[in-house]
KEVEX-689654 format. One record per residue (C-alpha): y, z, x; residue number from 1. Coordinates in nm, 3 decimals, decimal comma, m for minus. Each point is the difference from the previous one (the first is absolute). Last residue first. Layout:
! KEVEX-689654
+---------+---------+---------+-----+
|      yy |      zz |      xx | seq |
+---------+---------+---------+-----+
|       Y |       Z |       X | NUM |
...
+---------+---------+---------+-----+
//
This chain:
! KEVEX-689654
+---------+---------+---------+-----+
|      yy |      zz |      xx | seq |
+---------+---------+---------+-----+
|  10,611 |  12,889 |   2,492 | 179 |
|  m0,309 |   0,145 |  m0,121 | 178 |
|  m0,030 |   0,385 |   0,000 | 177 |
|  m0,348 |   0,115 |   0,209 | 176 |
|   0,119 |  m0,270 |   0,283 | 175 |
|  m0,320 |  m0,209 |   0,069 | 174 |
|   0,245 |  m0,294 |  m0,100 | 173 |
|   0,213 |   0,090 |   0,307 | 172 |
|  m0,328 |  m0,129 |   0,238 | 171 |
|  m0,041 |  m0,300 |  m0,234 | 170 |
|   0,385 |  m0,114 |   0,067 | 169 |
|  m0,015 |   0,050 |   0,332 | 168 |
|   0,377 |   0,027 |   0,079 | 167 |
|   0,120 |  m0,216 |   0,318 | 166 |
|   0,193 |  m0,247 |  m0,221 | 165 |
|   0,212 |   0,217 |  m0,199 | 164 |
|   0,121 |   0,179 |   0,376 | 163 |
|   0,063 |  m0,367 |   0,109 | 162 |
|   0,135 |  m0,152 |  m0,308 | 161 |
|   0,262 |   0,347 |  m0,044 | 160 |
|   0,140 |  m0,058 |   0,330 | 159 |
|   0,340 |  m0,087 |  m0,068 | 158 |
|  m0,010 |   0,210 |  m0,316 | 157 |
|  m0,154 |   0,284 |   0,147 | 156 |
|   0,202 |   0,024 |   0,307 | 155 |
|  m0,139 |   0,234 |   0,292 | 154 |
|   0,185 |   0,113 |   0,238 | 153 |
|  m0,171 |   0,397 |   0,030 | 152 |
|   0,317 |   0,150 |  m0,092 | 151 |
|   0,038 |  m0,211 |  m0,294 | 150 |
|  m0,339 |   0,033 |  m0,083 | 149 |
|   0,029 |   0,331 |  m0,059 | 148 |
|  m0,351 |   0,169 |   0,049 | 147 |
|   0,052 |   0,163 |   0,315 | 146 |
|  m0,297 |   0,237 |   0,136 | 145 |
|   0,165 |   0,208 |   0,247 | 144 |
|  m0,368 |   0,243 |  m0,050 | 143 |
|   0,258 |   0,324 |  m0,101 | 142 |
|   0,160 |  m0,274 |  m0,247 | 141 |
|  m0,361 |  m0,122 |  m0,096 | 140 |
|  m0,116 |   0,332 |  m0,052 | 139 |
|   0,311 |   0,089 |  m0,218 | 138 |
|  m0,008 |  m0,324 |  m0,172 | 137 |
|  m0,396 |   0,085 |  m0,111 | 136 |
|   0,105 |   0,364 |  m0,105 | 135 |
|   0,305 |  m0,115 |  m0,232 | 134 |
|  m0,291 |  m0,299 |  m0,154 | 133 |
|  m0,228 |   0,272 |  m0,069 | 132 |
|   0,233 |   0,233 |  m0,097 | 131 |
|   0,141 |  m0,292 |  m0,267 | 130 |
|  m0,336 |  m0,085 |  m0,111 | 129 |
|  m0,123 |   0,367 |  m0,124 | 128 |
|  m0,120 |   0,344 |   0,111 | 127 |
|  m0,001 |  m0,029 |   0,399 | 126 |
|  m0,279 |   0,153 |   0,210 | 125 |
|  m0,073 |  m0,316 |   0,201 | 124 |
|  m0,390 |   0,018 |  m0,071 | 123 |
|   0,091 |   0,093 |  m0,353 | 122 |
|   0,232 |  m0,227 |  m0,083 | 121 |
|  m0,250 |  m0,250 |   0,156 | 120 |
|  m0,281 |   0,140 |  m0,236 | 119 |
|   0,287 |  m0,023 |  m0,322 | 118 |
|   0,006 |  m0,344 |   0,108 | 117 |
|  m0,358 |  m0,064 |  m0,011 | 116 |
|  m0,047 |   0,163 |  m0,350 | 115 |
|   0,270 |  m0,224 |  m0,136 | 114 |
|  m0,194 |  m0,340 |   0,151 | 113 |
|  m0,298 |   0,139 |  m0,224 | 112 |
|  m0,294 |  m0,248 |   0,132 | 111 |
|  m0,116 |  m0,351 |  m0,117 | 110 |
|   0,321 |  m0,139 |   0,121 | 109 |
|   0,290 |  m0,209 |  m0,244 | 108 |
|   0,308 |   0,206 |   0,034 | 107 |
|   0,295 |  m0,113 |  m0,265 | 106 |
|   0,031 |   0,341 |  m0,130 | 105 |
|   0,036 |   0,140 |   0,335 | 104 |
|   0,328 |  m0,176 |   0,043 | 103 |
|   0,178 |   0,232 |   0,156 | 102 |
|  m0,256 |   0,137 |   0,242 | 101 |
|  m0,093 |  m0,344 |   0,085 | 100 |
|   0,367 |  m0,123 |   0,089 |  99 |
|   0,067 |   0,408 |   0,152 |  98 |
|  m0,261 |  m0,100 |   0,254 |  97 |
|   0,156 |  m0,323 |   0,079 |  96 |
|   0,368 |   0,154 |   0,069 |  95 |
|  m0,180 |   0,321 |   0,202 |  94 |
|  m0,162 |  m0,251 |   0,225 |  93 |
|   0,323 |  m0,224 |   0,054 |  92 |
|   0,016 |  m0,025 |   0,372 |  91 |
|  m0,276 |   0,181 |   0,025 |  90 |
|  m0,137 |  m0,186 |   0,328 |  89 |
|   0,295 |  m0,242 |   0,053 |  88 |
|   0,136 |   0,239 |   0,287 |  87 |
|  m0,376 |   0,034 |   0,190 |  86 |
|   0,141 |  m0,155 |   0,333 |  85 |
|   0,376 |   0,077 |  m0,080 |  84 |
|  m0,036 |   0,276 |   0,287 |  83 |
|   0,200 |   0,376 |  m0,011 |  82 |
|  m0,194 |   0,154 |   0,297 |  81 |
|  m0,272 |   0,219 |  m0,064 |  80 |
|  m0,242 |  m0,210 |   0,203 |  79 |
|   0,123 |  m0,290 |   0,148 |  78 |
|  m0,171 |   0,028 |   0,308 |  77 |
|  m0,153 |  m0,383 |   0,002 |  76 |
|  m0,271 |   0,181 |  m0,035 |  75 |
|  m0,004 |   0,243 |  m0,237 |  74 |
|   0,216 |  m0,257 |  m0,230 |  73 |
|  m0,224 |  m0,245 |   0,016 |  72 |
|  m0,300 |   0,209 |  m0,092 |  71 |
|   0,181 |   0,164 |  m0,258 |  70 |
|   0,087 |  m0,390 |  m0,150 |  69 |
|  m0,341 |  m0,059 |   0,060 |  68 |
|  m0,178 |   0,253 |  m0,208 |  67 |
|   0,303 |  m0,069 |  m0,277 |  66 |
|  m0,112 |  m0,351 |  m0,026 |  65 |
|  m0,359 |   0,080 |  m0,014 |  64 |
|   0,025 |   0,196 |  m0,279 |  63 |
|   0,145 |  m0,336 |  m0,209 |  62 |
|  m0,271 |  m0,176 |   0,149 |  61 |
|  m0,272 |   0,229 |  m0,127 |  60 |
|   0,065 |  m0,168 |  m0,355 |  59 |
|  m0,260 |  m0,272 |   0,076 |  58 |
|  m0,296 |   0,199 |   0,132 |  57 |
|   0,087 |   0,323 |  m0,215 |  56 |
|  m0,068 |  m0,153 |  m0,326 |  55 |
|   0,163 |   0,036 |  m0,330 |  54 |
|   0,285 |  m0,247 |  m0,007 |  53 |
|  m0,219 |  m0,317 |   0,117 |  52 |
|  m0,236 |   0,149 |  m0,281 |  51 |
|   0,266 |  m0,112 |  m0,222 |  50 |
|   0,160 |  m0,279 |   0,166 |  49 |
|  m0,377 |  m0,231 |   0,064 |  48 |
|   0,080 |  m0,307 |   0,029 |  47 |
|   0,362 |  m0,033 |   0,164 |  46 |
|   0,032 |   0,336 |   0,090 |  45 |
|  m0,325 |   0,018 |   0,182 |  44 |
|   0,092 |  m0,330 |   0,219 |  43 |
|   0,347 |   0,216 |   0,079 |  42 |
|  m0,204 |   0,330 |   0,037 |  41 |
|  m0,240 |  m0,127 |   0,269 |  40 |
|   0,221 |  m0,124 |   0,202 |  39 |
|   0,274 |   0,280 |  m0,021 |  38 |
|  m0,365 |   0,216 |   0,084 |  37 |
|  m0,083 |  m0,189 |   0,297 |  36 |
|   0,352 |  m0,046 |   0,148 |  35 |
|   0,053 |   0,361 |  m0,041 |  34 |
|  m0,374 |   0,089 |   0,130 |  33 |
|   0,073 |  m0,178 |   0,261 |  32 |
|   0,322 |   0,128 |   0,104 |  31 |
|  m0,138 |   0,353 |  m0,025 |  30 |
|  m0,235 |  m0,109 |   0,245 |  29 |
|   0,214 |  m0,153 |   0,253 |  28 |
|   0,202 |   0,261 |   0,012 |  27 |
|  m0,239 |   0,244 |   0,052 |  26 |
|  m0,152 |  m0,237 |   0,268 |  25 |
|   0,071 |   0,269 |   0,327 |  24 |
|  m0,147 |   0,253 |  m0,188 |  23 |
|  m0,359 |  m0,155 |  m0,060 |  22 |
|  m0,252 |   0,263 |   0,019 |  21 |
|   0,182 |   0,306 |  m0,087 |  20 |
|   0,235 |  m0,135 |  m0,160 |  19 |
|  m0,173 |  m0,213 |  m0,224 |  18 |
|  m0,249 |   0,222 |  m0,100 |  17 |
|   0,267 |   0,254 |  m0,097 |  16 |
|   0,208 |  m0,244 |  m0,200 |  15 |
|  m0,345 |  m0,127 |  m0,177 |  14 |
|  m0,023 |   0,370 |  m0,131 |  13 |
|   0,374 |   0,063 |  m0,048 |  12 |
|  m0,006 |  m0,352 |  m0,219 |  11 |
|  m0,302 |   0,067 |  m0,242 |  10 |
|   0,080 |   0,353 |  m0,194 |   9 |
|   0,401 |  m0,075 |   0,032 |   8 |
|  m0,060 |  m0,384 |  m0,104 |   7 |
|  m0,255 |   0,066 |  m0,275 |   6 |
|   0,292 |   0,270 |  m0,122 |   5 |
|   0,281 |  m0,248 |  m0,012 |   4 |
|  m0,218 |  m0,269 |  m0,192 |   3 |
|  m0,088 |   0,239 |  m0,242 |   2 |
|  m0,336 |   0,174 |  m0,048 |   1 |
+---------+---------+---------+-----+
//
């Protein structure tokens, strides 16, 4: 089972628990298990970047973060409103998924990368890269996702060191085309 379906199997069970038991620590809880799993996957990533990749305990982060960014917004009353709380979150997803799509040739997994994007073609009901990639700007334009960096004040070149710097290099390595 993939990471994404462990969590949506596991997480509405331990979500329920939670809070009904512990409501007033929701927070607190998915907080921990942020911290916990971040933790966990940074010392993973460093020995271990394969089965780092695989496991639900140290990708569960990255699940996490949208958990508490709908928390945040539901509380602080945000909700619905145009926010620049979850702007960077596909910034460029449809750029990096046409990367690995394009150079499929180059993919190094033990699976058929090909047969997984014709599944997410699928799923999204598009016949090729380019719907995929019209559909993805139209849900992030209906979403007020920006992804021009211009209009989000960020420089590249000035702060290309920073942005260079912050990349895991063994967590991009675990990308099915190498970079």
């Amino acid at each position: 089972m993939s990471v994404e379906e462990q969590y949506y199997v596991l997480f509405p069970i331990i979500f329920i628990v939670i809070f009904k038991y512990f409501r007033k620590y929701l927070f607190h809880f998915l907080l921990l298990g942020l911290i916990t799993s971040l933790l966990l996957a940074d010392l993973g990533s460093k020995n271990y970047p394969s089965s780092t990749f695989y496991f639900l305990h140290t990708r569960i982060w990255e699940l996490i973060c949208g958990s508490l960014l709908a928390y945040l917004e539901i509380k602080l009353g945000r909700r619905g409103q145009k926010s620049s709380w979850g702007k960077a979150v596909g910034l460029f997803f449809e750029k990096f998924f046409e990367f690995n799509f394009n150079d499929l040739d180059r993919s190094e997994t033990s699976f058929d990368l090909k047969k997984r994007f014709d599944s997410t073609f699928n799923l999204f009901d598009v016949n090729n890269i380019n719907d995929f990639s019209y559909k993805i700007k139209n849900l992030k334009k209906r979403a007020a996702l920006e992804d021009n960096l211009s209009k989000l004040n960020v420089d590249i070149n000035k702060n290309l060191e920073k942005i260079i710097g912050g990349i895991n290099l063994l967590r991009l390595s675990n990308n099915p085309v190498k970079i």
